[in-house]
N, C-alpha and C positions, 0 to 999 in steps of 0.2 A: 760159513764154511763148516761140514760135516766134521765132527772130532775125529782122530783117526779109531780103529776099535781094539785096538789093543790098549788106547789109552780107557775107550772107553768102557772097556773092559776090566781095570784097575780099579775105578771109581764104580761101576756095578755091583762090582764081588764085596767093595767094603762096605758099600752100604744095606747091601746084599746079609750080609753077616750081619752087621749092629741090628738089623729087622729080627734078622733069626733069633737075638739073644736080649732082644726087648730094648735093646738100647737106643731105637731109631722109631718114632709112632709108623703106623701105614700112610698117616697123612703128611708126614715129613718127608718119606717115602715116595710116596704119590706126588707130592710138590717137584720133587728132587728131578721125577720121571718126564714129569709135566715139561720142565725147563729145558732136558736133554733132549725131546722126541720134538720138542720147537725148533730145534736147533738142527737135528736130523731128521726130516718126517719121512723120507724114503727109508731108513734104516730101519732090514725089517725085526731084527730081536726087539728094538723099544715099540716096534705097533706091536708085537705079540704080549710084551708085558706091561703097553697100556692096557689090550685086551681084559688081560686078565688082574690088575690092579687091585680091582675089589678081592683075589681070594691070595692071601698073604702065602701058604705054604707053596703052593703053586709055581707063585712068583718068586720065591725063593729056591724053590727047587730048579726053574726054569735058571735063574742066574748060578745056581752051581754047576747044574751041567755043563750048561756054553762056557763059562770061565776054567772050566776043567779040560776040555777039548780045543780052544784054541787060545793063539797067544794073549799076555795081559802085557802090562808094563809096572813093574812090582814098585817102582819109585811113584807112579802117579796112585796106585796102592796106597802105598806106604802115607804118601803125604795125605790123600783125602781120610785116611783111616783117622791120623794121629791129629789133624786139625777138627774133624767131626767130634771125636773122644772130647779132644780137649773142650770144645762148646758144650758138650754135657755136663760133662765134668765138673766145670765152671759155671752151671746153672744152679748147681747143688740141689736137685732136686730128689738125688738117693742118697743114700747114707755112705760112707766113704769104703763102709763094710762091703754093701752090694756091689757099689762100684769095682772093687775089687775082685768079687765073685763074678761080676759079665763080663769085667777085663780079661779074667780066667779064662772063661767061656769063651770070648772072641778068639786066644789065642789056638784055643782046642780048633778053632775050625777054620786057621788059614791054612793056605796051603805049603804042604809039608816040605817043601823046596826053599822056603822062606824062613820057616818057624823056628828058627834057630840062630836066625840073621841079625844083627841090630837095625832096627830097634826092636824087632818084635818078640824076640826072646824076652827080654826085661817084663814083659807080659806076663811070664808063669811066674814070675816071681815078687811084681812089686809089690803085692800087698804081704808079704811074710813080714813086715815090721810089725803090722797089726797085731800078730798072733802074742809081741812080748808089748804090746800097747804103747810103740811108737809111731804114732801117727804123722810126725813130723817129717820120719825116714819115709814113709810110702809117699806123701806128696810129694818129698825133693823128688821120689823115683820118679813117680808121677808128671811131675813138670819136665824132668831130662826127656822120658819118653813123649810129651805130647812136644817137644821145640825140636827134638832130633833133627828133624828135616831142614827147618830155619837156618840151617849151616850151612846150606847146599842149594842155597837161593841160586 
């Protein structure tokens, strides 16, 4: 059964973003698309952005417009944004610095109906422990914000 598309419009936008701010490879990306457009093959947004898979800004540009113009569901958002983050995160494959600065970034470019919402306000802020080199206060932040959702099973 077809997802509905304002769900799957939550789960577009945030993976949508983490691409835009390097936090998601193309071929993470691509996998991600691969799995949804099986699942929906008449759905015509994912034939257009398997189309165009291979060209990253494109595809990105194409998921901000459609998620700007019709409905999302900010919980199915919410939850695919902070469970992706946290597998990154938990890969440690950047330094907790940078992670903090695409966390930055990711917050700059949700949308601004949200950005101020919990959890995702905690976004412009968790890495300011850093700045006095407590690295311990950004992870707790870190861990609140990646489980936020876990409450609301």
């Amino acid at each position: 059964m077809p997802i509905e598309n304002n769900i799957r419009n939550g789960m577009l936008l945030a993976y949508g973003i983490l691409l835009d701010v390097g936090l998601l490879s193309s071929e993470d990306y691509n996998d991600y698309l691969d799995v949804m457009f099986m699942e929906a093959p008449d759905d015509d947004l994912l034939l257009e952005l398997e189309w165009c898979s291979s060209h990253t800004q494109k595809t990105i540009g194409m998921i901000y417009s459609f998620c700007r113009e019709t409905p999302m569901d900010h919980s199915v958002f919410g939850k695919t944004l902070t469970s992706t983050l946290k597998k990154i995160y938990h890969k440690n494959e950047i330094s907790i610095h940078d992670f903090g600065s695409k966390l930055h970034a990711v917050w700059q470019l949700l949308p601004r109906e949200i950005d101020m919402d919990d959890p995702f306000h905690m976004m412009s802020y968790a890495d300011e422990p850093l700045s006095w080199d407590d690295e311990e206060q950004t992870r707790d932040l870190y861990e609140t914000f990646f489980n936020y959702y876990s409450n609301f099973q």
